[in-house]
C-alpha positions in Angstrom: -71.1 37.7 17.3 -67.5 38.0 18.4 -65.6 41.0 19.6 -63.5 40.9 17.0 -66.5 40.9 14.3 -68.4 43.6 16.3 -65.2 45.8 16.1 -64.5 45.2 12.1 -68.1 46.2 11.6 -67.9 49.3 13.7 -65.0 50.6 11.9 -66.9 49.8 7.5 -69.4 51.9 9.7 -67.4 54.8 10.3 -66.0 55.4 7.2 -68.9 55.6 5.5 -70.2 58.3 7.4 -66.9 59.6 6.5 -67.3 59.4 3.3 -70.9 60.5 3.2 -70.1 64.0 5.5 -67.4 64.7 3.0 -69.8 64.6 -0.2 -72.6 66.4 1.9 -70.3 69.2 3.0 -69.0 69.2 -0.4 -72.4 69.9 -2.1 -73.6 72.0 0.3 -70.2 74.3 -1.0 -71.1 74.0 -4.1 -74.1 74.8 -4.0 -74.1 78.0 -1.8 -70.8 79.3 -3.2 -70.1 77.3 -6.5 -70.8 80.4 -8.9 -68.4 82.8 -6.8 -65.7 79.9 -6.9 -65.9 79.2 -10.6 -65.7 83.3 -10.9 -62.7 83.2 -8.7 -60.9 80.5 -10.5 -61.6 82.0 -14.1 -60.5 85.6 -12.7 -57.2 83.4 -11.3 -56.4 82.2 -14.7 -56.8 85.5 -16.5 -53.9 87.2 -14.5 -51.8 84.3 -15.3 -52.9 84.8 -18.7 -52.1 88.5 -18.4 -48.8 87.5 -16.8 -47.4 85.2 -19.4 -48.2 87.8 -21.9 -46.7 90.5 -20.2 -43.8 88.6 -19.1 -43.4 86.9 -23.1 -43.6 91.2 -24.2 -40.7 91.9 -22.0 -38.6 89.1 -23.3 -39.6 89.8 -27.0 -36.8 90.5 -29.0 -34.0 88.6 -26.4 -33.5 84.6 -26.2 -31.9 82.6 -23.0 -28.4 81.3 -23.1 -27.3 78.4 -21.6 -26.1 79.0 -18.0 -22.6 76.6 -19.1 -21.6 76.6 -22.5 -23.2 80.1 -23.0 -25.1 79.2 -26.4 -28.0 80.8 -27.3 -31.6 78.5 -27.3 -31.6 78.9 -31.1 -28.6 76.8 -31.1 -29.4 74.1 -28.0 -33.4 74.2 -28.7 -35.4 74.4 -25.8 -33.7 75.4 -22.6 -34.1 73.8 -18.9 -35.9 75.6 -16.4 -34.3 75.2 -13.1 -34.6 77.5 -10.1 -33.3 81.1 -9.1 -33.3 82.2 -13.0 -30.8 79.7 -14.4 -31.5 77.7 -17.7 -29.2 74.8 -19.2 -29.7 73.7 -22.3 -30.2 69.5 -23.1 -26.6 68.8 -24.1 -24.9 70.0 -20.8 -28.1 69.0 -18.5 -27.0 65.5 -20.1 -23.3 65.9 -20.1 -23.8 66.4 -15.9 -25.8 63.5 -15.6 -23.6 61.3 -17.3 -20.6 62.7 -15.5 -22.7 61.9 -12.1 -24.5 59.3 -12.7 -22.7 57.5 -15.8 -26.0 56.8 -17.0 -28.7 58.1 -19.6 -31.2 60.6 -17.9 -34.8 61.3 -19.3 -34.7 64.9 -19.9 -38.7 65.4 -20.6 -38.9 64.9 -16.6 -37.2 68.2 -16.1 -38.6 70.5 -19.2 -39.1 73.7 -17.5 -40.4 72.1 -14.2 -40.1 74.5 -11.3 -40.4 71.7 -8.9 -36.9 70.4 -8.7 -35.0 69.7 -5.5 -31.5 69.1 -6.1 -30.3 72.5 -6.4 -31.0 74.8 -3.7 -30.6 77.9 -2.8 -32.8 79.4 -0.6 -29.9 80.9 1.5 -28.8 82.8 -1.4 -32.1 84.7 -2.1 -30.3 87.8 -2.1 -27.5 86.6 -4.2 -29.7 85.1 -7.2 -28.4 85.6 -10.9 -30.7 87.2 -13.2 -31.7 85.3 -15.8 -29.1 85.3 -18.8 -30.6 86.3 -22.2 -28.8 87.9 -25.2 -30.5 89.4 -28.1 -31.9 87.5 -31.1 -30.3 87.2 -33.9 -32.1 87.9 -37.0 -32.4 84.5 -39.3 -30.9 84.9 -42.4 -32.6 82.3 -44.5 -29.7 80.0 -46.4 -28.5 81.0 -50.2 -25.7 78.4 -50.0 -26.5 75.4 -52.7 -24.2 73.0 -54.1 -21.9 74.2 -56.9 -22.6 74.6 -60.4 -20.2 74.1 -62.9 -22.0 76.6 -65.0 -21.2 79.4 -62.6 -17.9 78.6 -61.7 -16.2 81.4 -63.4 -13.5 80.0 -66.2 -9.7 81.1 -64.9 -9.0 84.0 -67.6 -11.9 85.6 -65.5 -10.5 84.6 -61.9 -6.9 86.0 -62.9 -8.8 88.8 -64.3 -11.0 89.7 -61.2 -7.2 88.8 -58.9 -5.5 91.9 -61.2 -8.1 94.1 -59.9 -6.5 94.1 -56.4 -3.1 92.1 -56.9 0.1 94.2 -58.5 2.1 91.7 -60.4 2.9 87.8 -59.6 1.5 87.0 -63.3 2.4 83.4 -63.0 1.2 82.8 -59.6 -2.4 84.3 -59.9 -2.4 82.3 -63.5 -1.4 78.9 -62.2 -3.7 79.8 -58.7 -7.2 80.8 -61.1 -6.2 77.5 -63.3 -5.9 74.8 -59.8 -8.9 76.9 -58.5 -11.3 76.4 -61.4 -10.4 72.8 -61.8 -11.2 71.8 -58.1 -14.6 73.6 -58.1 -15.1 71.8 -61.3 -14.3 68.1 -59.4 -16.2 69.3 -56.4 -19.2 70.1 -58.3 -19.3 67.2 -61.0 -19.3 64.8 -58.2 -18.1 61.2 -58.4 -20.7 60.7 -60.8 -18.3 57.6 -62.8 -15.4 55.8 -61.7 -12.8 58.7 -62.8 -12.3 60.3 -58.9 -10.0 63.4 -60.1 -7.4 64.0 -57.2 -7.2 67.6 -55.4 -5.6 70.4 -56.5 -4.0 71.1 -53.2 -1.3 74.5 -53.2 2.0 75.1 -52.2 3.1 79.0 -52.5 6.9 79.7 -52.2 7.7 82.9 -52.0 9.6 85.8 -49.6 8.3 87.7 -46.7 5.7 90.5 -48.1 5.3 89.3 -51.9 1.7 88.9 -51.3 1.2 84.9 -50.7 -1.6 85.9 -47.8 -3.4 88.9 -49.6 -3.8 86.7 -52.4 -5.1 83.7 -50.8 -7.6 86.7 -48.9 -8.8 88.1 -52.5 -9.7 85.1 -53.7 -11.5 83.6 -50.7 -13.7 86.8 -51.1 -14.3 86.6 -55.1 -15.1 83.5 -54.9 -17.4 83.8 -51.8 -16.6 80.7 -50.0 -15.3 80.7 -46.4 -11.6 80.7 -45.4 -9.8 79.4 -42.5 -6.1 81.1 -42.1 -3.4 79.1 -39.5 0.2 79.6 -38.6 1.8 76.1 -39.0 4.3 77.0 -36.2 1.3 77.0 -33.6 0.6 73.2 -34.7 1.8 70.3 -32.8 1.2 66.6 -32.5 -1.9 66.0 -30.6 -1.6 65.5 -27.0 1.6 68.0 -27.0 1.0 71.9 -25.8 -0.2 73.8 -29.0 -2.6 73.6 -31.6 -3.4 69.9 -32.6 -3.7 69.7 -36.4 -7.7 69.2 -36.5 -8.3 72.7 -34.9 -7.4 74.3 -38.5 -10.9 72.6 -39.6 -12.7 74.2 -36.3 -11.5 77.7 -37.6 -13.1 77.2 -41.0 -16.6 75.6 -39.5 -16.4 78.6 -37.4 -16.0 80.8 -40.1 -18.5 79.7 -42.0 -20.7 80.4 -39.2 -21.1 76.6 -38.3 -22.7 75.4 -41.4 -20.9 72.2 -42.2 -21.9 72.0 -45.7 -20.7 75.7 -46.3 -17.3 74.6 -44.6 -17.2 71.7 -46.7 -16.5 73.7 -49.7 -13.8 76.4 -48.3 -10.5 77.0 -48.3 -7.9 76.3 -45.5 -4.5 78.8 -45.9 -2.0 77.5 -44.2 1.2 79.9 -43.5 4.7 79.7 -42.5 4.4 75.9 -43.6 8.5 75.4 -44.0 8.1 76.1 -39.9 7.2 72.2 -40.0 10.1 70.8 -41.6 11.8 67.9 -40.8 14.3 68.6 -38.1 17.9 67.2 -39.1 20.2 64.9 -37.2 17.5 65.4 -34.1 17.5 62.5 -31.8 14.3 63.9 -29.9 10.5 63.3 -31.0 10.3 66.3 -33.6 6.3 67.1 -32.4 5.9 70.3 -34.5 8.0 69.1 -37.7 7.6 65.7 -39.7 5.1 64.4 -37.1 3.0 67.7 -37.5 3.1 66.5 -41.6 2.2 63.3 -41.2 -0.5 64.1 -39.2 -1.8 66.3 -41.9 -1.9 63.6 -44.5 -5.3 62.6 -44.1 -6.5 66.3 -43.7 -5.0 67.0 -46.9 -6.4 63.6 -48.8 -9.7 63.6 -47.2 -11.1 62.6 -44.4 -14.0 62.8 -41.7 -13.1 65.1 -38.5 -14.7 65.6 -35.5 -14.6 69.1 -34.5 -16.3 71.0 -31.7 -19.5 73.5 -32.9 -18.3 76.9 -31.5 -15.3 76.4 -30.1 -11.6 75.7 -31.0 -10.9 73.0 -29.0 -12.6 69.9 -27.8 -14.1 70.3 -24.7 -16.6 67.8 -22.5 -19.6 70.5 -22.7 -19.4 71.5 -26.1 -21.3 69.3 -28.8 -18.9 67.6 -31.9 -19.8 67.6 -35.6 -18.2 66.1 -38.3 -16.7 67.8 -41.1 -15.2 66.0 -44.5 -12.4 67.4 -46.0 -12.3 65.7 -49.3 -14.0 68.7 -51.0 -11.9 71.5 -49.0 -9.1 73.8 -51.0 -5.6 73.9 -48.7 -3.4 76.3 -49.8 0.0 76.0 -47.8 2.1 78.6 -48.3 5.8 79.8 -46.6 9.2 81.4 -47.5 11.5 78.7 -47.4 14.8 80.8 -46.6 17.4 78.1 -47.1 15.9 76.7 -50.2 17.5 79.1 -52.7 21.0 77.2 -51.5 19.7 74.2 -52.1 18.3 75.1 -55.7 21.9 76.7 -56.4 23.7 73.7 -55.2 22.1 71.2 -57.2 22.2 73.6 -59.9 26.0 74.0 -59.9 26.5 70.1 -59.8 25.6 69.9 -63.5 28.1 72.3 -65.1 30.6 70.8 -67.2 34.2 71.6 -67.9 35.2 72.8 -71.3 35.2 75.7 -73.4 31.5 75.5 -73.3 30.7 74.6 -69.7 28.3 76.9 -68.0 30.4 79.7 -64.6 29.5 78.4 -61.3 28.8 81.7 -60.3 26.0 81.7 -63.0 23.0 81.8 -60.4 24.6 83.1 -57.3 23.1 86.9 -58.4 19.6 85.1 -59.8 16.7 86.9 -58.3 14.2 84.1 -59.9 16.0 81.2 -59.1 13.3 80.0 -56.8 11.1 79.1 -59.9 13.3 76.6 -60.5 12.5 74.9 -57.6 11.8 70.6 -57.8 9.9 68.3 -55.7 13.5 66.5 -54.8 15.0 70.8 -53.3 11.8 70.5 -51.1 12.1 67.1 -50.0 16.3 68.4 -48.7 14.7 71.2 -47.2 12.5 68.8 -44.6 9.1 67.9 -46.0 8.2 64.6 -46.3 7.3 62.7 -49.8 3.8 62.0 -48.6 3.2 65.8 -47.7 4.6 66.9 -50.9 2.9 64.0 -52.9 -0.5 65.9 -51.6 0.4 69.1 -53.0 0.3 68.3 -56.7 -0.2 72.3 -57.5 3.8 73.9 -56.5 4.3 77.8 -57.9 6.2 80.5 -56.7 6.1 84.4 -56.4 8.6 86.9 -57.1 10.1 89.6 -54.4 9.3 93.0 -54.6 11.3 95.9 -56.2 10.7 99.2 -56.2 8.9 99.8 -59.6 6.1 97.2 -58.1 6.0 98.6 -54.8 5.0 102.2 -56.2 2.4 100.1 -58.3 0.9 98.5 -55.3 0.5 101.8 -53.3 -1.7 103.5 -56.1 -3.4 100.9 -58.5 -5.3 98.4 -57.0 -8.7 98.8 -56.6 -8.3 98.8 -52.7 -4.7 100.4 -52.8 -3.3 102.0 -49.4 -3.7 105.6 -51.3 -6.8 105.4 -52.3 -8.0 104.6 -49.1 -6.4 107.9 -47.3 -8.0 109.6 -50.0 -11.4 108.3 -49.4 -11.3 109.4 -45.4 -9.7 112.6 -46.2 -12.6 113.5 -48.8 -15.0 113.0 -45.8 -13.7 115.8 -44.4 -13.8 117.7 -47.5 -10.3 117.5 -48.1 -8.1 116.5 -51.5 -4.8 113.9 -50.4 -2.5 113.7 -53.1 1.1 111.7 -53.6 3.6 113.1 -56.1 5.7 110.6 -57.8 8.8 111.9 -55.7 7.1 111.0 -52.4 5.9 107.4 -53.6 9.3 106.4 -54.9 10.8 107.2 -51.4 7.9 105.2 -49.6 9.2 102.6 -52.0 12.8 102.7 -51.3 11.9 103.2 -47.3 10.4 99.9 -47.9 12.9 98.2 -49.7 15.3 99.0 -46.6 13.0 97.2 -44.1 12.8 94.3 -46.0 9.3 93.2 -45.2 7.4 93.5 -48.9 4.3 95.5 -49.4 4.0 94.9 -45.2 6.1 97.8 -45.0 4.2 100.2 -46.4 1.3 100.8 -44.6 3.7 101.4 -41.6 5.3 104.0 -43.4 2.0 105.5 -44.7 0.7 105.8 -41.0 4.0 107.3 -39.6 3.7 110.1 -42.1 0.2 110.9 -41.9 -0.7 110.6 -38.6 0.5 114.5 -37.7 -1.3 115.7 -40.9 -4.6 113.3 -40.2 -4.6 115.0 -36.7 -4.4 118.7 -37.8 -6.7 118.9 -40.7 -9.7 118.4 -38.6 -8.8 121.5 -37.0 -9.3 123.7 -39.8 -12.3 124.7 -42.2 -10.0 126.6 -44.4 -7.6 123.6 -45.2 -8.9 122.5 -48.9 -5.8 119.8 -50.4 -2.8 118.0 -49.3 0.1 117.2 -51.4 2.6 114.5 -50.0 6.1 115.2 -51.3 9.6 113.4 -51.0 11.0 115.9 -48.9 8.0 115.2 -46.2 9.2 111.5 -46.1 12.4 111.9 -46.2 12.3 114.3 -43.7 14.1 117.6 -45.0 10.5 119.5 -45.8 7.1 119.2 -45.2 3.4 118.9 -47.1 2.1 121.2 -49.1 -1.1 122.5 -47.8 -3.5 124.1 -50.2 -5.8 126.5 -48.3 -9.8 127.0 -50.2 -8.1 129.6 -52.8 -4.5 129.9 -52.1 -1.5 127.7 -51.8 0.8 127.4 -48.4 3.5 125.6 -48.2 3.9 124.0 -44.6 7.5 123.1 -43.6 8.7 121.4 -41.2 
């Protein structure tokens, strides 16, 4: 036998006896201390037990947020676990990796699994976050179902429900219940043959303050679907500084608390919408006018949009959903102050001369003449054929005068009286408006030339003294407003529990 062989042999020898010491010394363990081990270890897993329960108690009630985009885990799904209390939820864990790596990363690896590496912070023990958690939200389950035509009310009951809270604008809330009802009707029959009936698309023209906005508001909230509202003048062309044109759609997912199929049956109001006219004799790129109108063309039509989920702008850690606008209401609405020239001008054109031609000056002191508006007044004024072509549904609404400002401060069901009534009579105390005091509200109103905006301003000014005094005293029982409070050459009439006092000022 060589060396060599007498060497290999020694070494099989020795670790077997290795391997046979190990198992002896591990039976011998076993069997002297194998019951107090097996205690041990059971004992061990019973505090853990006890921890995890106690621990899952204290967060009862709360859910982790995402240490990035700040979304709760009933959003994201399960969170990621990494050290010194911070969880991340899937999409942005990916969204680093593919901004590092450029590559897909296999996010099962690193569910909740306190052993990774790359981040540390041991020398900022002291200086650790606490774990973020916000409080659960209470689920809610879903009552939103598609549309039935059965239960769309008919438009007599629309307008009827709109006079509850809107003084006035007969034709406008008629020709508004009539385009409503008809597009509910399309967007619940479907495309069930090949008839596709078009949108009923909007387009309000009317002054500042003749109720264009509240009436867009009332109706949003009769008919209990989710609305979007958007100044036009903070829209741009994408890539520009401003609002790109998809962002309106964000607002209304957002509103509709991200439910796309909820969103997909709202109402977008677009105001100031003559801010996006066509800019004349401009040699520059108009980015907020007619390219602002083209870009909405397929918005308006219908079309799929990719829009962030709780945010209002596209951003790198925030996850996209698309929306489809085909079954979505917009109402565009805006004063159009140069457009009564326009009217008058082409109006004028077609008087004759004769003993039966028709005064040029005819319509230079018509208050209505914006009814007589055309699609061809609109299209001098800066909006483009294709915009105006998807906005089948044109109406307008009449300024305010003085008889219907009175009406709007006292008989809606919602009116501006009625509500200082209502906190007044928490306090036990009686608010009450001659008919002298709400005509010079009116006329106050009038001056200011803002609509039924105006009024609430004026209502506050007046009452704020009167709103801070009355807490003061028990004994105060009513209030009488009168037109000599407002305009300024008296004061109310306070009504002590029993007697009358009047207070002037």
């Amino acid at each position: 036998m060589s060396d060599q062989d007498f060497i290999l042999v020694d070494e099989e020898d020795t670790e077997k006896n290795i391997e046979n010491s190990i198992e002896n010394n591990t039976e011998n363990n076993s069997g002297k201390g194998g019951g107090k081990d097996a205690s041990a270890e059971e004992k061990d897993r019973d505090e853990i037990v006890a921890s995890d329960k106690k621990e899952e108690d204290k967060d009862n009630g709360y859910e982790k947020i995402c240490f990035i985009c700040h979304r709760p885990e009933s959003v994201t799904g399960r969170m990621i676990d990494l050290p010194n209390n911070i969880t991340v939820c899937p999409d942005c864990m990916q969204k680093s990796f593919d901004a590092m790596t450029s590559g897909a990363v296999d996010l099962n690896r690193l569910m909740n699994t306190p052993g990774i590496q790359f981040l540390n912070m041991s020398d900022l023990e002291n200086l650790q976050p606490r774990q973020q958690k916000i409080k659960k939200k209470k689920e809610k389950p879903k009552e939103f179902h598609q549309l039935d035509i059965k239960k769309i009310p008919a438009p007599h009951k629309i307008k009827a429900s709109l006079d509850e809270y809107v003084v006035g604008q007969e034709y406008a809330k008629k020709a508004m219940s009539v385009a409503v009802y008809n597009h509910y009707k399309r967007v619940a029959a479907g495309t069930a043959d090949d008839i596709e009936i078009e949108k009923s698309n909007m387009l309000m023209i009317g002054p500042t303050g003749s109720g264009k906005t509240y009436l867009v508001k009332t109706l949003a909230r009769l008919l209990d679907v989710p609305l979007a509202i958007t100044d036009a003048t903070s829209l741009t062309e994408a890539g520009y500084i401003g609002d790109d044109i998809e962002s309106v759609v964000s607002k209304l997912l957002a509103a509709a608390d991200n439910d796309v199929e909820k969103a997909e049956q709202g109402i977008i109001f677009i105001d100031e919408i003559d801010k996006i006219a066509k800019k004349q004799n401009s040699n520059q790129r108009d980015v907020s006018g007619e390219s602002v109108q083209q870009g909405m063309l397929k918005l308006l039509e219908g079309s799929d949009v990719e829009v962030p989920v709780g945010a209002n702008s596209k951003n790198a850690m925030v996850p996209l959903t698309t929306v489809n606008t085909k079954n979505i209401l917009f109402i565009c609405a805006g004063a159009f102050p140069d457009l009564e020239e326009i009217i008058r001008e082409r109006l004028q054109k077609k008087t004759s001369m004769g003993f039966n031609s028709e005064l040029k000056d005819k319509y230079d002191n018509d208050k209505d003449i914006l009814s007589k508006v055309t699609v061809e007044d609109l299209r001098k004024f800066g909006m483009i054929p294709e915009f105006l072509g998807r906005l089948p549904i044109i109406f307008t609404l009449k300024g305010l005068d003085k008889d219907m400002l009175v009406k709007i401060l006292k008989e809606p069901k919602n009116a501006i009286l009625k509500q200082y009534q209502k906190l007044l009579a928490l306090d036990e105390v009686r608010l009450d408006f001659n008919d002298g005091a709400l005509e010079a509200i009116a006329e106050k109103a009038m001056h200011k030339d803002t609509g039924a905006r105006a009024l609430r301003a004026i209502i506050e000014e007046f009452m704020l003294d009167i709103m801070y005094e009355i807490p003061k005293d028990d004994s105060i029982g009513e209030v009488e407003i009168t037109r000599e409070y407002i305009e300024g050459t008296g004061g109310p009439i306070i009504r002590l529990r029993g007697q009358e006092v009047p207070l002037l000022g």
